[in-house]
gemmi code that builds the backbone of each chain (N, CA, C; Angstrom):
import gemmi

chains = {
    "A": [
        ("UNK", (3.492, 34.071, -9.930), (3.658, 33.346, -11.214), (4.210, 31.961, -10.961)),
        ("UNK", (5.265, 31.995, -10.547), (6.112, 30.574, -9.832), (5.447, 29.906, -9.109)),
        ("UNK", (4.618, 30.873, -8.344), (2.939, 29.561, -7.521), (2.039, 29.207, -8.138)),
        ("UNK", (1.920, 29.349, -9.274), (0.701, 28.939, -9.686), (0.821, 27.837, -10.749)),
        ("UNK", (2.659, 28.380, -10.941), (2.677, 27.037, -11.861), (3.096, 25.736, -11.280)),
        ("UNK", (3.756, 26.251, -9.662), (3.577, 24.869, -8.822), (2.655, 24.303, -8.632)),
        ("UNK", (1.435, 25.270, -8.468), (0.288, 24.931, -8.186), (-0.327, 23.362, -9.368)),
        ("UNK", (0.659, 24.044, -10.361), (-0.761, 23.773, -11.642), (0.118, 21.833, -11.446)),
        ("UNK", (1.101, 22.152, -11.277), (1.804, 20.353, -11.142), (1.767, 20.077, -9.740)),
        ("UNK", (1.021, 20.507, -8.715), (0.381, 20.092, -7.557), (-0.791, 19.367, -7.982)),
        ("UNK", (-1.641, 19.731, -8.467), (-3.133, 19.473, -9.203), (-2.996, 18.645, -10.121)),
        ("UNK", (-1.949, 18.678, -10.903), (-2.153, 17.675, -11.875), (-2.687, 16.330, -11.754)),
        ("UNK", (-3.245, 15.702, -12.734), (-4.183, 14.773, -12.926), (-2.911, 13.304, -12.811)),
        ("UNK", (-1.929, 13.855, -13.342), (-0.501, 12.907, -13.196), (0.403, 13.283, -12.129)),
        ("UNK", (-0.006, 13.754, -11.351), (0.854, 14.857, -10.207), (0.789, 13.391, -8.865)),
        ("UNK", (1.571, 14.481, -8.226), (1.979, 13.765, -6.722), (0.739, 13.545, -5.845)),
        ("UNK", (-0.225, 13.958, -6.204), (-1.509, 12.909, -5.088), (-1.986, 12.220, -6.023)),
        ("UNK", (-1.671, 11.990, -7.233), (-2.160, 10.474, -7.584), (-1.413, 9.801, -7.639)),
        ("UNK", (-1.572, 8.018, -7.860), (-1.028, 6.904, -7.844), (0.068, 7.129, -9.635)),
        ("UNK", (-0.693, 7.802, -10.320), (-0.016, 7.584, -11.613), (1.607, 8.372, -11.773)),
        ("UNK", (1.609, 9.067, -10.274), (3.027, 9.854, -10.223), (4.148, 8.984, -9.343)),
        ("UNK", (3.264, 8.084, -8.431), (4.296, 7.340, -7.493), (4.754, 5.854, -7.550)),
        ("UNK", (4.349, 5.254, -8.757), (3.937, 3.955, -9.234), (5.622, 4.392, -10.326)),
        ("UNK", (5.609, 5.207, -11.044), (6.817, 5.337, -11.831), (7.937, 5.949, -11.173)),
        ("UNK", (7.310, 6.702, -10.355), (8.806, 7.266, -9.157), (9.391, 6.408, -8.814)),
        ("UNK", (8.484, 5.432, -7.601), (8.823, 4.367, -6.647), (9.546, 3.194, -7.497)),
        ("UNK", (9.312, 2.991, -9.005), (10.282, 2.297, -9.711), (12.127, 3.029, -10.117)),
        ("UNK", (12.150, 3.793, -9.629), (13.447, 4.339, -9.288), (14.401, 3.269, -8.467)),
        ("UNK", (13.487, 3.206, -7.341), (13.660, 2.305, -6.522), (14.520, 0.894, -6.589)),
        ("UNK", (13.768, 0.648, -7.679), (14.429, -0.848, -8.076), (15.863, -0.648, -8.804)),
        ("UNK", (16.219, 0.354, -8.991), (17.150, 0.666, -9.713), (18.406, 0.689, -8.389)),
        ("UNK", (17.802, 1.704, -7.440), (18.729, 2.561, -6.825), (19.315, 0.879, -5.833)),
        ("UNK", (18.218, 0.061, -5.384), (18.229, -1.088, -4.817), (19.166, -2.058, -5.825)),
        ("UNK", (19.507, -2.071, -6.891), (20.281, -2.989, -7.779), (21.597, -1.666, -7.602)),
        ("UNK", (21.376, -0.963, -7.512), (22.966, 0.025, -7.037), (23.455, -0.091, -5.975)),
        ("UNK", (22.959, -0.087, -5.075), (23.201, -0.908, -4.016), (23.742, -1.997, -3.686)),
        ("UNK", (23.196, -2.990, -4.313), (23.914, -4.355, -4.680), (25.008, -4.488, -5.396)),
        ("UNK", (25.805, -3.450, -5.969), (27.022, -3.200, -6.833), (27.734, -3.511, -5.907)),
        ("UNK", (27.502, -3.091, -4.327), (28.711, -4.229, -4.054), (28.638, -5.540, -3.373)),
        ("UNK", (27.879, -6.102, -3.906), (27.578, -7.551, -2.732), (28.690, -8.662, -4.284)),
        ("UNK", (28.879, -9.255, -3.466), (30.085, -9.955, -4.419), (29.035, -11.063, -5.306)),
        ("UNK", (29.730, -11.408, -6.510), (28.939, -11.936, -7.816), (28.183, -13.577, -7.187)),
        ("UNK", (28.684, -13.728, -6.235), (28.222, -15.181, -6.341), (26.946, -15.203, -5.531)),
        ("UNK", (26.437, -13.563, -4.741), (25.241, -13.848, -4.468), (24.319, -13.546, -5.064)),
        ("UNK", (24.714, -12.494, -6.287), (23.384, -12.151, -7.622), (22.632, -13.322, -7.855)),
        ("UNK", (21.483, -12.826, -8.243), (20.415, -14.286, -9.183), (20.400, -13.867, -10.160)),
        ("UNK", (20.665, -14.829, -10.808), (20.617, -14.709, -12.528), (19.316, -14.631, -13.098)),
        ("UNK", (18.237, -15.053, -12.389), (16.779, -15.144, -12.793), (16.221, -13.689, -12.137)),
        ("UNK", (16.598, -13.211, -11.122), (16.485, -11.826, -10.978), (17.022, -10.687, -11.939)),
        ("UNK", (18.335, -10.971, -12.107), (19.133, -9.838, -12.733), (18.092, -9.713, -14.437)),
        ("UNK", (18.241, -10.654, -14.379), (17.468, -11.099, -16.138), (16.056, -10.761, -16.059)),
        ("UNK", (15.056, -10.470, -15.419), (14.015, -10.199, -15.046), (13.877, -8.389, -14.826)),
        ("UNK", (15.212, -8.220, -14.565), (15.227, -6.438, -13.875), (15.621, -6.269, -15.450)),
        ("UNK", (16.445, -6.439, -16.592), (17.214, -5.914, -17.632), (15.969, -6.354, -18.579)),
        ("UNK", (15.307, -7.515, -18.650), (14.277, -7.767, -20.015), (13.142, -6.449, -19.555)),
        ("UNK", (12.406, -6.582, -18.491), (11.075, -5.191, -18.530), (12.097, -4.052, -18.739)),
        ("UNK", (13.212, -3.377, -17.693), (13.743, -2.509, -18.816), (13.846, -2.047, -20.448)),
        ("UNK", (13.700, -3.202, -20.515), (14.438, -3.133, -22.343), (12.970, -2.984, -22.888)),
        ("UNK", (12.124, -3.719, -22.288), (10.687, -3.940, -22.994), (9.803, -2.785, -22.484)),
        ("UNK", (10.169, -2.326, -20.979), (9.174, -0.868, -21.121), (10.013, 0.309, -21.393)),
        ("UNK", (11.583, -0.008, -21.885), (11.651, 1.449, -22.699), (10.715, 1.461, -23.613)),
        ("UNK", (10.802, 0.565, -24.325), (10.328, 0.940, -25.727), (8.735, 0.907, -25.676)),
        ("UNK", (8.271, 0.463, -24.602), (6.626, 1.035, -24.870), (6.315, 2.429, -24.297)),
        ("UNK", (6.853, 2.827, -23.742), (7.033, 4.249, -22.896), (6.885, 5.055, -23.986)),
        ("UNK", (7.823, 4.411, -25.571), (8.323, 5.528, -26.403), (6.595, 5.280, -27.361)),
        ("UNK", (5.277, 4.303, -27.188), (5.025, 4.108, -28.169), (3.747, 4.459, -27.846)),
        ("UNK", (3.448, 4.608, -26.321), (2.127, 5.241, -25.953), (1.887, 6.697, -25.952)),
        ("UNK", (0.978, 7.092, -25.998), (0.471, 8.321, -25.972), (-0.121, 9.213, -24.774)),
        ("UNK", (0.273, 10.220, -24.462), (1.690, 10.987, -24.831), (2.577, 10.099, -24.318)),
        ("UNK", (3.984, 10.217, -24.879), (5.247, 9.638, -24.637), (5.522, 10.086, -23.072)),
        ("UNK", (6.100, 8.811, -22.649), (6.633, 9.298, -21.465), (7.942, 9.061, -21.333)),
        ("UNK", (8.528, 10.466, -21.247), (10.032, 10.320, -20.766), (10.543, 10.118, -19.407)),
        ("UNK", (9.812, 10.686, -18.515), (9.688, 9.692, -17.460), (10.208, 8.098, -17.427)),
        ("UNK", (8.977, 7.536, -17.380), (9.003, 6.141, -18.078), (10.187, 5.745, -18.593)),
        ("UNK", (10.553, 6.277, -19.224), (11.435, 5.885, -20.246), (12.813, 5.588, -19.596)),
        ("UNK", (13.074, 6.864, -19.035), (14.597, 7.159, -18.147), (14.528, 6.114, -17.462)),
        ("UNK", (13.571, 5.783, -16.078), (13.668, 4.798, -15.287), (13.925, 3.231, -15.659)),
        ("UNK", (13.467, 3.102, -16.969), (13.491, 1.798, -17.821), (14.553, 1.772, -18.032)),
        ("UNK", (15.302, 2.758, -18.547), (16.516, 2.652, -19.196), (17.925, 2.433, -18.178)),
        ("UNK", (17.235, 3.382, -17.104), (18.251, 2.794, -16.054), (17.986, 1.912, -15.579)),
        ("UNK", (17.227, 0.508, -14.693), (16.817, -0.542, -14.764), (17.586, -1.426, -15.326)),
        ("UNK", (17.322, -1.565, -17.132), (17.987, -1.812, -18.319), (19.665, -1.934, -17.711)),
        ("UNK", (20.005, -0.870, -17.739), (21.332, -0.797, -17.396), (22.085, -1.265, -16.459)),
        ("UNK", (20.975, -1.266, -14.981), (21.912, -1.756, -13.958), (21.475, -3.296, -13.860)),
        ("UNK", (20.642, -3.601, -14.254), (20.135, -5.134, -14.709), (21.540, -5.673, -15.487)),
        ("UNK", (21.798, -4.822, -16.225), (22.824, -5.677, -17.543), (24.479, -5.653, -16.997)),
        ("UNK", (24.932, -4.618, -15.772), (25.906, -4.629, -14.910), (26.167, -5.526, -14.321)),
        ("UNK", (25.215, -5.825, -13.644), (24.987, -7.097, -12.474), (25.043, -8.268, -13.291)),
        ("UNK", (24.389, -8.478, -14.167), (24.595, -9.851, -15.628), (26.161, -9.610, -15.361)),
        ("UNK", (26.880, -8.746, -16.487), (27.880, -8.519, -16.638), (29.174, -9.378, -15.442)),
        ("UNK", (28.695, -8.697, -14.103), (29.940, -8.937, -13.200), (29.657, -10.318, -12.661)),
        ("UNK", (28.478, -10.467, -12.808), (28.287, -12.183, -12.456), (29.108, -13.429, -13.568)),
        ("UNK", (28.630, -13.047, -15.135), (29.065, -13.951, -16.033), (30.580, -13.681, -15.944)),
        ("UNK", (30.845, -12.599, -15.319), (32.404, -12.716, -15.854), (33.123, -13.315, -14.177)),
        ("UNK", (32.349, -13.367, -13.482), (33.184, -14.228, -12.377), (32.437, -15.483, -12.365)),
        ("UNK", (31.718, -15.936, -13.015), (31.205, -17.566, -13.201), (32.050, -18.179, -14.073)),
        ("UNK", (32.317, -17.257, -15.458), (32.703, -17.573, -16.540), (34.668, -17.572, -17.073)),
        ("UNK", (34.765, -16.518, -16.368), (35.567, -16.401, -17.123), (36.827, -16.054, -15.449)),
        ("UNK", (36.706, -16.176, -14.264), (37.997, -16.066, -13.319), (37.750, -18.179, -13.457)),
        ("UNK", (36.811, -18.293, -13.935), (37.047, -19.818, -13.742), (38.766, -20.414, -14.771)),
        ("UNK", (38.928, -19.668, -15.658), (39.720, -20.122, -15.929), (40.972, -19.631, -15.670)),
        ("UNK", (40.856, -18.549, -14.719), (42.177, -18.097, -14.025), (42.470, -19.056, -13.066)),
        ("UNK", (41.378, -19.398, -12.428), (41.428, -20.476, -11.199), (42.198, -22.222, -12.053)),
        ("UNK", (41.683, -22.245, -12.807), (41.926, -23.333, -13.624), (43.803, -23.051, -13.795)),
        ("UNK", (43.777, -22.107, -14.600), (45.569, -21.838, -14.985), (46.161, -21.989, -13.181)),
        ("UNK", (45.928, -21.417, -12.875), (46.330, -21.412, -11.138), (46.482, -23.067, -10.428)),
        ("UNK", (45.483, -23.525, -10.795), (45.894, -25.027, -10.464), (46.891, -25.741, -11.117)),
        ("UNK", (47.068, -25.308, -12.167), (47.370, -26.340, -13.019), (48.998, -25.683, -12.982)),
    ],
    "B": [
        ("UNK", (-14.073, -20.059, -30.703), (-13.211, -19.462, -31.746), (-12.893, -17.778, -31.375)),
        ("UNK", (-14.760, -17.391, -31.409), (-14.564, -15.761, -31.165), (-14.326, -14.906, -30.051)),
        ("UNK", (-14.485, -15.673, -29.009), (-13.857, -15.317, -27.689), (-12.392, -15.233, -27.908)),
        ("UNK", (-11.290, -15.811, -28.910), (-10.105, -15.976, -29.119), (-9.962, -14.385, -29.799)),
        ("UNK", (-10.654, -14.383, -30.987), (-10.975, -13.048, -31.639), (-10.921, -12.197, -30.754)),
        ("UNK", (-11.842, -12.216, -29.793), (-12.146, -10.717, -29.340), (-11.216, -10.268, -28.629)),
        ("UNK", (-10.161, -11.588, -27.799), (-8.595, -11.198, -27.532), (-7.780, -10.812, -27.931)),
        ("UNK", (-7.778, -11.301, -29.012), (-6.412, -10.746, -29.783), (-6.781, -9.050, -30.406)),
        ("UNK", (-8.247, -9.175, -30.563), (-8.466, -7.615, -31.138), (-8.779, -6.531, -29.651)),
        ("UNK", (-8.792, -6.881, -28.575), (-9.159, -6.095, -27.506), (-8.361, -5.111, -27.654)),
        ("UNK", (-8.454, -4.016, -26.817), (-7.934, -3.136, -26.737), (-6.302, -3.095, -25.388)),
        ("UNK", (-7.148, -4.352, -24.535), (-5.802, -4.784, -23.694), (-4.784, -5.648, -24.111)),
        ("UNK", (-5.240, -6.234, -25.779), (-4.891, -7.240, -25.858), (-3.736, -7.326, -26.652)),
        ("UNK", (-3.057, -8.731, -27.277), (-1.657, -8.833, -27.800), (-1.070, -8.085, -28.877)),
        ("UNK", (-1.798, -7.117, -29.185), (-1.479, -6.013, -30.365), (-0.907, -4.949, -29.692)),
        ("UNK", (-1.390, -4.773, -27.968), (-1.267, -3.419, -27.475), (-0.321, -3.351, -26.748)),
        ("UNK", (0.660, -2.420, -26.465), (1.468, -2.643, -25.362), (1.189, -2.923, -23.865)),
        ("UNK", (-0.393, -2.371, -23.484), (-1.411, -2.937, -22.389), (-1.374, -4.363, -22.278)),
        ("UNK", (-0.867, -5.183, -22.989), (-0.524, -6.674, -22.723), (0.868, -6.926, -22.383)),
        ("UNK", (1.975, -6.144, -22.980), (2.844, -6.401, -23.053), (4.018, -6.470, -22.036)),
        ("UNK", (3.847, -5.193, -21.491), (4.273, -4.600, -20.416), (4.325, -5.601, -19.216)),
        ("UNK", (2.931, -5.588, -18.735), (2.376, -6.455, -17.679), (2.982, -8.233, -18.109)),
        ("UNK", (3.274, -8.714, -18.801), (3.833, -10.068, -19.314), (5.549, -9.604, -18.801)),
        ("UNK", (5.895, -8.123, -19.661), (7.560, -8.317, -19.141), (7.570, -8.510, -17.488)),
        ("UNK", (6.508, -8.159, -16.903), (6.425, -7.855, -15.319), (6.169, -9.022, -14.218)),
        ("UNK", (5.643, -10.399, -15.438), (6.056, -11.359, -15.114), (7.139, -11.930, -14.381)),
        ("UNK", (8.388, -11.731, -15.371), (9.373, -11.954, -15.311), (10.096, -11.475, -13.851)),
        ("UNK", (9.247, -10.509, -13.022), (9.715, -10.640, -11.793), (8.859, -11.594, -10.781)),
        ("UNK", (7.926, -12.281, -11.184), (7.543, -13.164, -10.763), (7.887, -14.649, -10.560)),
        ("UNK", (8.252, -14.857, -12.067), (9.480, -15.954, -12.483), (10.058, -15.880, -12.229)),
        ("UNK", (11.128, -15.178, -11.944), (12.527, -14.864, -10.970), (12.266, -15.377, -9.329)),
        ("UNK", (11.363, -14.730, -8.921), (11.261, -14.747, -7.349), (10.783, -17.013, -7.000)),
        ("UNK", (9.830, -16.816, -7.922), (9.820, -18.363, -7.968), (10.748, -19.439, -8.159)),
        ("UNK", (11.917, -18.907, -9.467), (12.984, -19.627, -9.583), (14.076, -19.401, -8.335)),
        ("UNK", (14.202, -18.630, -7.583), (14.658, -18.202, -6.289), (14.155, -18.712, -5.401)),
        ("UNK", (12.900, -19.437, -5.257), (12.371, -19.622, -4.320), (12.966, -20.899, -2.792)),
        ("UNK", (14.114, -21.741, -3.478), (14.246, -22.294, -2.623), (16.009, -21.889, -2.186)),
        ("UNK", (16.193, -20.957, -2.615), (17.727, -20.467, -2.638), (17.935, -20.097, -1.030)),
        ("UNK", (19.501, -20.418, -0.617), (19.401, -20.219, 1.159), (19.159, -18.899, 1.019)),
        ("UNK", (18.608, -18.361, 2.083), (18.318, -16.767, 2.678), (19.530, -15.887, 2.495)),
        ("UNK", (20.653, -16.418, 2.989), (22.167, -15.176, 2.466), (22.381, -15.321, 1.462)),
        ("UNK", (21.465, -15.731, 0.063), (21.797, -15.423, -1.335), (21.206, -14.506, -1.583)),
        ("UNK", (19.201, -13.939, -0.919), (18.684, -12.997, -1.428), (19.004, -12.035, -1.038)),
        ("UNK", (18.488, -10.298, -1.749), (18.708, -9.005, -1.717), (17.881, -8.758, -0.888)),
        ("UNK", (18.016, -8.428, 0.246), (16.807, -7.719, 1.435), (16.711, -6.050, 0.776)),
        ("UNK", (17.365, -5.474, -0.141), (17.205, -4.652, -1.048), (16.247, -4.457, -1.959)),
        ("UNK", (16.488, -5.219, -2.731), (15.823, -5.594, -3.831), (14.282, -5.899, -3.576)),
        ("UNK", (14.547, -7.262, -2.682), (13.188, -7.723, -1.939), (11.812, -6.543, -1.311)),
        ("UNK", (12.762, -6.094, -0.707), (11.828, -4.899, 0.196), (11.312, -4.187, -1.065)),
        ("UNK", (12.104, -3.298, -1.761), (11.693, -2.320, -3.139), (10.697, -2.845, -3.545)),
        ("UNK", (10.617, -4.287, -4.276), (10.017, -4.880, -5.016), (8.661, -5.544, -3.701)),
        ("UNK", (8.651, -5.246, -2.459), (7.422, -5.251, -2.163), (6.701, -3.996, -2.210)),
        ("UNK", (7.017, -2.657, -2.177), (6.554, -2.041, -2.111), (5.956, -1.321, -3.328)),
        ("UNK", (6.995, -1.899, -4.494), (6.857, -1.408, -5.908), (5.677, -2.078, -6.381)),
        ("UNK", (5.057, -3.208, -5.761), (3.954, -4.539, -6.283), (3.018, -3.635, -6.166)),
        ("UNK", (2.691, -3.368, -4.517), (1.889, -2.465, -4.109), (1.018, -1.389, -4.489)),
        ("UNK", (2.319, -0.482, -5.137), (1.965, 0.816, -5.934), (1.400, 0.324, -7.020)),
        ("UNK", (1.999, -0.213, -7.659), (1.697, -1.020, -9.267), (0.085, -1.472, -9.562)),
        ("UNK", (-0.394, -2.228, -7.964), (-1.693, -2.605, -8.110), (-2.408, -1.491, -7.719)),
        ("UNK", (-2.250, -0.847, -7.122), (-3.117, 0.561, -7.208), (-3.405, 1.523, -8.505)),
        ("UNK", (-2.289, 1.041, -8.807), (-1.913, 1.864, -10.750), (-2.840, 1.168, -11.590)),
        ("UNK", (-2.695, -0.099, -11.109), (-3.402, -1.090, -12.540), (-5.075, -0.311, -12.684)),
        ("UNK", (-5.308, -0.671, -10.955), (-6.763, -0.300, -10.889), (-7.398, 0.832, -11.391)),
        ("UNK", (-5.772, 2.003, -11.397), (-6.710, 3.793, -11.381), (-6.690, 3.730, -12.899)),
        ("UNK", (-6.222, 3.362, -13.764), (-5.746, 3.472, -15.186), (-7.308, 3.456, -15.615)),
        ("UNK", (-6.957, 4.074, -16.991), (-7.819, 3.497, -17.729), (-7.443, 3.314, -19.305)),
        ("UNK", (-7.466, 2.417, -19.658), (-8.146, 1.516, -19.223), (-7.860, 0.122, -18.083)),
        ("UNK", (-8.394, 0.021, -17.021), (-8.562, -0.973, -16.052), (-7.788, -1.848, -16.864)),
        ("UNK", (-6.009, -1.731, -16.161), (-5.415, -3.196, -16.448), (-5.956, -4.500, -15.582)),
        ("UNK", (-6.318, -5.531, -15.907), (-6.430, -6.591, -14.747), (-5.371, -7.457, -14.826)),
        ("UNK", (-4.741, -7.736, -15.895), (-3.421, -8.567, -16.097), (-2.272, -8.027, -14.888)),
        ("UNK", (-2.484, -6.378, -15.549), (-0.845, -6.079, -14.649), (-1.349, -6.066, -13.383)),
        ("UNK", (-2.548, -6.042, -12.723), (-3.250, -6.391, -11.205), (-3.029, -7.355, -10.526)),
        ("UNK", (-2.922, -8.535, -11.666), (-3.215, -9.884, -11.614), (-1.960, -10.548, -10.904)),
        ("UNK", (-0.526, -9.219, -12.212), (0.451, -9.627, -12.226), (1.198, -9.546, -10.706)),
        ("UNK", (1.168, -8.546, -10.308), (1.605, -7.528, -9.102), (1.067, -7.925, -8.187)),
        ("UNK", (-0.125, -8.409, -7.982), (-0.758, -9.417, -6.579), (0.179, -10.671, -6.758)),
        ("UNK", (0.291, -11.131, -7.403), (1.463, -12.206, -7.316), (2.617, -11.922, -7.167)),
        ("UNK", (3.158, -11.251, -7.463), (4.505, -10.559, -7.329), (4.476, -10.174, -5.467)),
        ("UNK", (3.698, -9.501, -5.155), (3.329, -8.736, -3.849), (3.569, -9.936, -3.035)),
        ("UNK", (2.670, -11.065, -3.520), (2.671, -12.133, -2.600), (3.972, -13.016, -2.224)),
        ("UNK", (4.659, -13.201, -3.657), (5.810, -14.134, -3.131), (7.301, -13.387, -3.146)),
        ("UNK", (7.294, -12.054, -2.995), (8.039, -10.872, -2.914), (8.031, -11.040, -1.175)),
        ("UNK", (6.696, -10.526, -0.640), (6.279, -10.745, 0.539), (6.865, -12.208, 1.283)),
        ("UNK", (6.920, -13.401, 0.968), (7.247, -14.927, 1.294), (9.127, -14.663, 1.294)),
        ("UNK", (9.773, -14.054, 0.156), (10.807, -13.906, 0.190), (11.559, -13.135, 1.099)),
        ("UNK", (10.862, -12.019, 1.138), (11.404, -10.927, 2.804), (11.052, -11.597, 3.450)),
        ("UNK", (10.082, -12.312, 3.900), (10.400, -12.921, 4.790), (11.278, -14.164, 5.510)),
        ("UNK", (11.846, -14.791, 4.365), (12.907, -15.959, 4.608), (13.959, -14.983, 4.572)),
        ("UNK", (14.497, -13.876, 3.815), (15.333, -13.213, 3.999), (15.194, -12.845, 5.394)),
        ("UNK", (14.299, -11.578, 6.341), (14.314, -11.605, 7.207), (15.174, -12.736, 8.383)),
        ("UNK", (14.052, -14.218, 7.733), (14.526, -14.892, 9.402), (15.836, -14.900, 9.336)),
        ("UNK", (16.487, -15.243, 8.176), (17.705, -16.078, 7.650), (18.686, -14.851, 8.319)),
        ("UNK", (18.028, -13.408, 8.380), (19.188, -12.443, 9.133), (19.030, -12.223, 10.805)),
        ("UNK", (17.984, -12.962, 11.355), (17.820, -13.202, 12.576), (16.711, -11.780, 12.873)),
        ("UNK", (15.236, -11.580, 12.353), (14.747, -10.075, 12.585), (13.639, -10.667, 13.227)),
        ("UNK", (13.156, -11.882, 12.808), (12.270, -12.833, 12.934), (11.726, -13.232, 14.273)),
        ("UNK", (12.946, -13.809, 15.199), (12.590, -14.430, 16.099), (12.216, -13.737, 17.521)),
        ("UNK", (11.355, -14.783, 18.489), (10.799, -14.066, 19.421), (11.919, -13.620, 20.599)),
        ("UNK", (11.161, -12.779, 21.457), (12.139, -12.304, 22.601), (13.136, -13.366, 22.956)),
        ("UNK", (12.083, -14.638, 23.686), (13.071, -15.413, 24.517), (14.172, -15.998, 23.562)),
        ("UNK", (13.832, -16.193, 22.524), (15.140, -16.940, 21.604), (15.991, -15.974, 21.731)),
        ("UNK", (16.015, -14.917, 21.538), (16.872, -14.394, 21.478), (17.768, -13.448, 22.876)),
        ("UNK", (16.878, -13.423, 23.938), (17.585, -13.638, 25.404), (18.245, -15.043, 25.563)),
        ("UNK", (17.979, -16.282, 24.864), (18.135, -16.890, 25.278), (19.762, -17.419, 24.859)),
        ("UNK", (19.867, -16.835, 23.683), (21.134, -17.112, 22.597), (22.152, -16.399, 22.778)),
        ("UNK", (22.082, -15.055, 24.000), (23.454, -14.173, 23.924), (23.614, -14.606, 25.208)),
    ],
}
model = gemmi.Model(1)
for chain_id, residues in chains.items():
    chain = gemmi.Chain(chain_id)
    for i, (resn, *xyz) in enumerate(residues, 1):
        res = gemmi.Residue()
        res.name, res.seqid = resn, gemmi.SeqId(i, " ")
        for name, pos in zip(("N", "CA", "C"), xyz):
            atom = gemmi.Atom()
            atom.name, atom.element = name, gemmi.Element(name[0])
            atom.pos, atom.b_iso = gemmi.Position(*pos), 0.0
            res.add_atom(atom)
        chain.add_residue(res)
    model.add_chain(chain)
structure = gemmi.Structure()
structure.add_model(model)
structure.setup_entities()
């Protein structure tokens, strides 16, 4: 029973020998690779990167939710993307932005 | 005029999320370009690598779909390409690059 229903998501038409299973996996990737980078210190992030990883997040959650059938798949990986895109924003603007004026009080 | 028409009403086109997607996917294209002249110990040899291999898959995806994206094909061969240009300044910039003797020659 348990083999056949491996079987049946072996075979699948969306399964692991086609491209349509490893194209949304392998975008994990970009995620786990921006987790990674959680610790490289803020001043070597790109802001034109980080902003590039958090906008398709944000923009293929929500088409994930609007095609047919829905993919939750899709969706999760977007959303994490989304998220670690908006971390990396986060720890950058706040050491561009805002230790600048600790540095500032410190001089002064 | 109706060549404009038949875009906007296509089935790949600006109504569908089949346009849409592939445009946010841009945006890693624009990135890598606006990066493009940044020193080598600013980029992600992380990131970089993923995002060559993620181009890759992507254009294989565009092709098997159906319907046949050519945008997000379009998109991801470009991406592939200057994804590809970027590992590689990353590379030299970490020393993976160079030939034997330079590097017998430097320790």
């Amino acid at each position: 029973m348990a083999t056949s229903k491996l079987q049946a998501l072996w075979n699948h038409p969306a399964g692991p020998k086609t491209i349509h299973f490893w194209a949304p996996t392998f975008k994990w990737g970009i995620s786990i690779a921006n987790i990674a980078d959680f610790a490289k210190p803020p001043e070597k992030l790109s802001y034109p990167q980080q902003f590039a990883v958090t906008a398709t997040g944000v923009i293929w959650s929500r088409y994930s939710m609007v095609i047919t059938p829905k993919n939750w798949n899709l969706l999760s990986v977007n959303i994490a993307m989304a998220g670690t895109g908006l971390y990396q924003l986060s720890r950058k603007i706040r050491h561009d932005y805002f230790n600048e004026e600790e540095a500032a009080t410190l001089k002064e | 005029m109706s060549f404009f028409k038949t875009f906007i009403n296509s089935p790949v086109g600006p109504k569908t999320t089949h346009f849409w997607g592939p445009v946010a996917n841009w945006g890693f294209v624009a990135a890598a370009m606006a990066d493009i002249e940044k020193p080598p110990e600013m980029l992600s040899g992380n990131m970089t690598g993923v995002m060559c291999v993620y181009s890759a898959l992507c254009m294989r995806f565009a092709w098997m779909i159906r319907p046949r994206n050519y945008l997000l094909l379009v998109c991801h061969a470009s991406n592939e390409t200057v994804q590809l240009y970027q590992l590689s300044r990353w590379a030299r910039g970490q020393g993976y690059l160079q030939l034997k003797e330079d590097k017998t020659s430097s320790t």
